[in-house]
C-alpha positions in Angstrom: 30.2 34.9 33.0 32.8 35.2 36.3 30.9 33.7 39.4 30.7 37.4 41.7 33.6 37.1 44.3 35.2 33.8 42.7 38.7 34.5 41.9 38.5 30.9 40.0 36.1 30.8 37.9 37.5 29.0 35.4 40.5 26.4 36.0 42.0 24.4 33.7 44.5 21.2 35.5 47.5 20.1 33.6 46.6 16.3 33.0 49.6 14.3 32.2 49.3 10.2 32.1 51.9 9.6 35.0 51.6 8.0 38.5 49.9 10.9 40.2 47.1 11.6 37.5 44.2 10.1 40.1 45.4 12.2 42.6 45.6 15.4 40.8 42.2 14.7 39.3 41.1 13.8 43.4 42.9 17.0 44.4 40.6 18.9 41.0 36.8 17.7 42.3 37.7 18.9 45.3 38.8 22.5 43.6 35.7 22.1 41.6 33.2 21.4 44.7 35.1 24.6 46.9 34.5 27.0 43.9 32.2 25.6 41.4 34.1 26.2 38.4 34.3 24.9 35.1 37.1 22.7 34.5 39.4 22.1 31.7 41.6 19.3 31.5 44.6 19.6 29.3 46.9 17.0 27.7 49.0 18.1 25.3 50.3 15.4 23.2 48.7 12.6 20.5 45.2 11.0 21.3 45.3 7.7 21.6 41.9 5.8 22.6 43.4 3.8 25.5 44.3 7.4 26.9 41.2 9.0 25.7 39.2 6.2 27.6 41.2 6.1 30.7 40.7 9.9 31.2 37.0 9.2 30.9 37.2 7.1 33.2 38.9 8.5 35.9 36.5 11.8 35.1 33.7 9.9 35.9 35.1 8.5 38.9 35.7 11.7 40.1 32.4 12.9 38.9 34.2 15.7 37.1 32.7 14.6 33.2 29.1 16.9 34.3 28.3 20.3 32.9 30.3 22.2 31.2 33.5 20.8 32.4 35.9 20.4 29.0 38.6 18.1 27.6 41.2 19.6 25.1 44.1 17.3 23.8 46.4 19.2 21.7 49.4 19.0 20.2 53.1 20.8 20.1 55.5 21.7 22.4 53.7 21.7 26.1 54.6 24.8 27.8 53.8 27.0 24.9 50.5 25.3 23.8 49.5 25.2 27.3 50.1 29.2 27.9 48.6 29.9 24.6 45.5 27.6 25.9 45.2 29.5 29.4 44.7 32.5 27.2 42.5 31.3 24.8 40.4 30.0 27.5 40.5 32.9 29.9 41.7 30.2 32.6 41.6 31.8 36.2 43.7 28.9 37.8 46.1 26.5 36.1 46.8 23.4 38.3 49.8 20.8 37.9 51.9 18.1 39.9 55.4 19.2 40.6 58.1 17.6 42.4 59.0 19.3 46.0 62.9 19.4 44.7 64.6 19.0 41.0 68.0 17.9 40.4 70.7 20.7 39.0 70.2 19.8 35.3 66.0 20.0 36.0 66.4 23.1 38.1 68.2 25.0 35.4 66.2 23.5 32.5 63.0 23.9 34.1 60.6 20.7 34.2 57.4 21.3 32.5 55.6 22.9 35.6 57.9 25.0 36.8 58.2 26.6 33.2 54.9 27.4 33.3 55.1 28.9 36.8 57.6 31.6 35.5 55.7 32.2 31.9 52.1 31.6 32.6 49.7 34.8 32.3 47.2 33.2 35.2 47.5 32.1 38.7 49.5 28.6 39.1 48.9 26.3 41.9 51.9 23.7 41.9 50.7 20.3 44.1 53.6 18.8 45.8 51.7 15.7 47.4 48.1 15.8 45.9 46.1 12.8 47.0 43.3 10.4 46.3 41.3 11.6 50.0 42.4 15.8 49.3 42.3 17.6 52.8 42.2 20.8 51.4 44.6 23.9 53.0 44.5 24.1 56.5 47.5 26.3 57.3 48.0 29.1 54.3 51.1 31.7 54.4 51.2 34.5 52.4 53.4 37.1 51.0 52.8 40.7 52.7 55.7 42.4 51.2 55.4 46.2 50.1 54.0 45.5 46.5 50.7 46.8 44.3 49.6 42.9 44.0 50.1 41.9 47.8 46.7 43.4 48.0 45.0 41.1 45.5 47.3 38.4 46.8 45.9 38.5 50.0 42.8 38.3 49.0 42.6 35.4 47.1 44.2 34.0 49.7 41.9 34.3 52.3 38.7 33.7 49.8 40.7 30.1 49.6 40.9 29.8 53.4 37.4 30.5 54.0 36.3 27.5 51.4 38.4 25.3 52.6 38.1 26.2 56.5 41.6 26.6 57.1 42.5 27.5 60.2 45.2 29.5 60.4 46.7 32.4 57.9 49.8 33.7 58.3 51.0 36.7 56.2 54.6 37.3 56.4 56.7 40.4 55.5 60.1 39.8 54.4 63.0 42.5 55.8 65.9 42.3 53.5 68.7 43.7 54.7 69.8 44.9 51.4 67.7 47.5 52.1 69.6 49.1 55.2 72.8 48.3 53.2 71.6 51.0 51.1 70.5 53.7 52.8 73.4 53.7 54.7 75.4 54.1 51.5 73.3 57.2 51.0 76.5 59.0 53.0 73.3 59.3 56.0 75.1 59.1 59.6 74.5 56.0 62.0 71.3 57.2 64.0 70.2 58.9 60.4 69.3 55.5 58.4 68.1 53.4 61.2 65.8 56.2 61.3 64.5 56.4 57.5 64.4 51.9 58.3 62.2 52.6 61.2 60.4 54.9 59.1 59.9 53.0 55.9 59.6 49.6 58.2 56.8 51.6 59.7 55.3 52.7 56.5 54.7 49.0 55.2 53.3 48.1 58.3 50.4 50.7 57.6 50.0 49.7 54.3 49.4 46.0 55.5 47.4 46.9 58.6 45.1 49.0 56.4 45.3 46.3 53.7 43.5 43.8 56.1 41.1 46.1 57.4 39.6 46.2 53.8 39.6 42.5 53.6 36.7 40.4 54.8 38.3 38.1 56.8 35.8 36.4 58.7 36.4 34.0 61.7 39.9 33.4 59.8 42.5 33.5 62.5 44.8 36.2 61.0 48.7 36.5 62.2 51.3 39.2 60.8 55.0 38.6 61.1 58.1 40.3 60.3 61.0 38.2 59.5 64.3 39.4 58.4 66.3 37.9 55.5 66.8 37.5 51.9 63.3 37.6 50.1 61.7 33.9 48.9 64.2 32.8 51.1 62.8 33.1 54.0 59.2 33.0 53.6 59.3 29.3 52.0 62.1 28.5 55.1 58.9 30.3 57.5 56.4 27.6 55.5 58.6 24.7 55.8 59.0 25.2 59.3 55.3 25.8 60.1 54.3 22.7 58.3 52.0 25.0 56.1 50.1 22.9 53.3 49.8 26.2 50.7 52.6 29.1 50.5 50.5 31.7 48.8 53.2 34.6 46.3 52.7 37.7 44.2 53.7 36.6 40.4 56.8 37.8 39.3 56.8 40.7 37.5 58.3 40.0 34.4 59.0 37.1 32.7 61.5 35.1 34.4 65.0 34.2 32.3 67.8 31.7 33.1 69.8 34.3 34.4 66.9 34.5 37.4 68.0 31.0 38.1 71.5 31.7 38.2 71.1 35.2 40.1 67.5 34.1 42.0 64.4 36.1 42.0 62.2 36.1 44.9 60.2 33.2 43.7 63.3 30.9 42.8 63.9 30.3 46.2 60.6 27.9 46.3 60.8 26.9 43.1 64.1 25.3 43.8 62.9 23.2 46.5 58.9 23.7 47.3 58.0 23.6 50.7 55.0 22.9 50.4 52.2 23.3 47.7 52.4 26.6 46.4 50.0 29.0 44.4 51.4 32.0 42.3 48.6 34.4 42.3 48.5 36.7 39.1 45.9 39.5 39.1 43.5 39.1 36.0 44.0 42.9 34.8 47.7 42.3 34.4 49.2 41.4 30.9 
């Protein structure tokens, strides 16, 4: 049964035996204290006992081997066997290390992470820097665009800023200018589409304001921003800048190809070179 108001009940870290595991495993307990979920750890590959025994270990050290916290090793190809475990599992959250920038070859390829981000049927938090001593988010931005799941997005978001105290969230709506491009191919006169802009522009604002004022907030120091430019773009520019620890996006909403990569989607901006930690939120009642 789903803890009432926990968006993660459930969630499952990608453990792979690397030079960051301790940190990820650091980065888990504290995901596991903020939320009190039960935690899955998956490696996907042969069990050996040396790696059976070090996981153990660092579990225990991390005081992550109580309850009804679970280990599943398993076998095959590791994107796939991890999506179909997510499912299997009902994961909320699937956590994994990824590197802030790939090279070409990785970026077209996909590394093992960042296929998952674009396949995965569950919200995906990718750590760029996880550590031993975890700090937690302290400066969260989020997407605000004009979507059905910015609401949902927004909320998770600021459920994670409450447990983790942060103290600032900033939700940013992106203005593509694509957009004016067309209306003024619509055959509309000058003063005609800056008009339907202003009116539309005016629209999503309304949408956001009265998104927030359903949202329990709290003491959370809220800002809203408009920023003009080309979608994924410029909100992970808008993180990098701010020094934010966790860019917080609306799952893509379809299953992202190789053509994405060549013609970007929103989310290909980041995942070409992360600003910061970043968590693709994917509502629970979409397939």
């Amino acid at each position: 049964m789903r803890n009432e108001g926990n968006s993660f009940a459930k969630i499952a870290i990608a453990v792979a035996f690397s030079p960051r595991c301790e940190a990820i495993l650091a980065e888990a307990r504290l995901l596991h204290q903020r939320f009190g979920a039960q935690m899955f750890f998956i490696h996907i590959g042969k069990k050996s006992l040396q790696e059976e025994q070090y996981l153990k270990h660092l579990l225990h050290r991390f005081e992550l081997d109580k309850g009804n916290n679970q280990v599943v090793w398993e076998e095959g190809e590791p994107v796939e066997t991890i999506i179909a475990l997510t499912q299997s599992l009902d994961i909320d959250l699937l956590v994994a290390g990824a590197l802030e920038k790939e090279s070409l070859l990785k970026y077209v390829l996909g590394d093992i992470s960042r296929q998952l981000s674009r396949k995965v049927k569950c919200s995906m938090l990718l750590l760029t820097e996880p550590s031993t001593h975890p700090k937690g988010f302290s400066h969260l931005v989020v997407e605000g665009t004009d979507h059905p799941k910015t609401e949902n997005t927004i909320a998770v978001a600021v459920e994670i800023a409450k447990q983790f105290q942060a103290g600032i969230v900033s939700i940013i709506q992106e203005s593509d200018p694509g957009k004016l491009a067309l209306i003024r191919s619509e055959e509309l006169k000058e003063n005609e589409a800056e008009e339907r802009m202003e009116q539309i522009l005016k629209e999503e604002d309304e949408k956001l304001e009265e998104i927030l004022k359903c949202t329990d907030c709290g003491n959370l120091k809220v800002i809203t921003e408009r920023i003009e430019g080309k979608p994924g773009y410029v909100i992970s520019n808008y993180a990098r800048l701010k020094n934010a620890d966790l860019l917080v996006v609306n799952s893509p909403d379809k299953q992202l190809n190789l053509l994405d990569r060549v013609f970007p989607h929103d989310i290909e901006h980041a995942l070409a070179d992360l600003p910061c930690n970043l968590l693709i939120v994917h509502p629970k009642d979409i397939e």
